[in-house]
N, C-alpha and C positions, 0 to 999 in steps of 0.2 A: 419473682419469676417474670421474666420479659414474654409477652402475649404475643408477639411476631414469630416469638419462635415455636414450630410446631412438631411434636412428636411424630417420625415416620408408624404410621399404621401400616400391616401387613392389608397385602390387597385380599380378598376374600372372593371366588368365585362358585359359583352354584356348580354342578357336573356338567351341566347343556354347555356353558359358558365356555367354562374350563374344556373341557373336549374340542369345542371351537378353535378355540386360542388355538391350544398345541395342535390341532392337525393344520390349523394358519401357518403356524410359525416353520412345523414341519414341510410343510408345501413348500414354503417361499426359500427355505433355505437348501432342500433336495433341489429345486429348479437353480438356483445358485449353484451348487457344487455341481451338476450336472450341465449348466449353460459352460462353466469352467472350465470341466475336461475335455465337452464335448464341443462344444464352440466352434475350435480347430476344424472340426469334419464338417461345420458348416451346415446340420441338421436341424432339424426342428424338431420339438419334444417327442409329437405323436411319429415322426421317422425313425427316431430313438426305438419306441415302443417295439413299431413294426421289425426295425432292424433284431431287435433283441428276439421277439420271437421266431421269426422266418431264421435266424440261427440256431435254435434252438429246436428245430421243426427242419432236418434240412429234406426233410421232400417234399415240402408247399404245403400254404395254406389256399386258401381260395381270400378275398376279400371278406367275402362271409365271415369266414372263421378268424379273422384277422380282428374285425370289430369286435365278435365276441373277448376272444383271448384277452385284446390289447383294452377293453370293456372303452372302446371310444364309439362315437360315431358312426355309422358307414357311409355319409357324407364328407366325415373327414378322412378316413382311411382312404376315400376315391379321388380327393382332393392330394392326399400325401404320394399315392401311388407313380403318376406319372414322374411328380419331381424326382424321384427315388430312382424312374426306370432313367431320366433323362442322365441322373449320374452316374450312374452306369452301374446301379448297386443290386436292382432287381433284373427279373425277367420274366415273363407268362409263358405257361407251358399249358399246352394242352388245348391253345386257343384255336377253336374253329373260325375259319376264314369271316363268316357271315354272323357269332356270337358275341355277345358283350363281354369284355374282359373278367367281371364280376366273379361268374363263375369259372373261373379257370385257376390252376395254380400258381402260386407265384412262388417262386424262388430265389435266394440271393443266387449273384455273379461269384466268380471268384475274387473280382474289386470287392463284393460286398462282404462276402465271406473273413477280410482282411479287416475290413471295416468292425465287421460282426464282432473279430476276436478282439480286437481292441477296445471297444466297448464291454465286453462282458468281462475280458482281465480288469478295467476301470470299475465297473459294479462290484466284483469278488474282491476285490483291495478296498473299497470302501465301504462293501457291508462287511468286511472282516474287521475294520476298524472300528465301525459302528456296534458289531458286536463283542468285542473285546468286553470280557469281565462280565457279561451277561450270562447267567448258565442257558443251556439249552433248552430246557423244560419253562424256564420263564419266556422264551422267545415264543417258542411254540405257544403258550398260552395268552400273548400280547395277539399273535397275527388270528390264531382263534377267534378272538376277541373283534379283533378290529374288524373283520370277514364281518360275524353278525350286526355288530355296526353297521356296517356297509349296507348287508342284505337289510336291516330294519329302516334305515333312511330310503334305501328304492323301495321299497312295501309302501313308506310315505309319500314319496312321489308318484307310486301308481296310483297312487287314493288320498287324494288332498283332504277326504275326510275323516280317514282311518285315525283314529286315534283321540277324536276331537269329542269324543266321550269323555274323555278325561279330564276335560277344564268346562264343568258344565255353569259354571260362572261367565264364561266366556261368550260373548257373542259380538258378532260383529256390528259395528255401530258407526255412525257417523259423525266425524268429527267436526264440530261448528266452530265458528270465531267468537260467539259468541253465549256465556254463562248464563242459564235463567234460573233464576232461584224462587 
């Protein structure tokens, strides 16, 4: 038997790992098929976001409720807003002369309204595709799923030490260049 050559091993990943991977792999490939169709409109992810729900919402969100929904920033939502109004996609209602836009509502235009439907026909055609042959009861029980995921990695982030009960072998330690035995 020739020793160069080597049996393919199946790769093996622990669930942390594995979880990684696929919501990786998912990430970079939703930003693909969505840089794709939406490209053309010349958007950026988080305008995407906004766009999708401010149509879905047609009597305004405020900023506010825009970060929570769209679960971004409100740094970036205040960074996305203006480009949005400049394309003539949104508008503020409700702004007092002498208030910060923040609190006020925003609403698509009828540009963006155009906008809005062609985006969301684009999402319903490729989550319909994405769910082909899936039954529904499994769907429902993947986004279940994926939600306490979600909520259990921010529970993590609120509390960098929440959970670290659990590796009490673990401790932080510094790593030298040098072995002393």
């Amino acid at each position: 038997m020739d020793e160069d050559v080597c049996e393919e091993q199946p790769i093996v990943f622990n669930g942390y790992v594995r979880l990684s991977v696929v919501i990786s792999s998912l990430q970079k490939n939703l930003e693909r098929v969505k840089s794709d169709r939406v490209g053309p409109l010349n958007l950026k992810n988080s305008e995407v976001f906004i766009m999708y729900m401010l149509h879905d919402n047609p009597d305004g969100l405020s900023a506010e409720q825009l970060s929570q929904a769209c679960r971004l920033d409100r740094s970036l939502i205040s960074r996305s807003l203006p480009d949005l109004k400049e394309k003539g996609y949104i508008e503020f209602r409700d702004l007092p002369a002498n208030k910060r836009r923040y609190g006020s509502k925003i609403t698509l235009t009828e540009s963006g309204r155009k906008v809005g439907d062609k985006l969301i026909w684009w999402a319903t055609k490729i989550q319909s595709y994405l769910d082909s042959g899936i039954p529904r009861e499994h769907l429902e029980i993947m986004y279940q799923t994926l939600d306490k995921l979600r909520e259990g990695f921010e529970r993590l982030n609120r509390d960098p030490q929440l959970g670290m009960g659990l590796f009490p072998d673990v401790q932080k330690t510094e790593v030298s260049g040098t072995d002393k035995e």
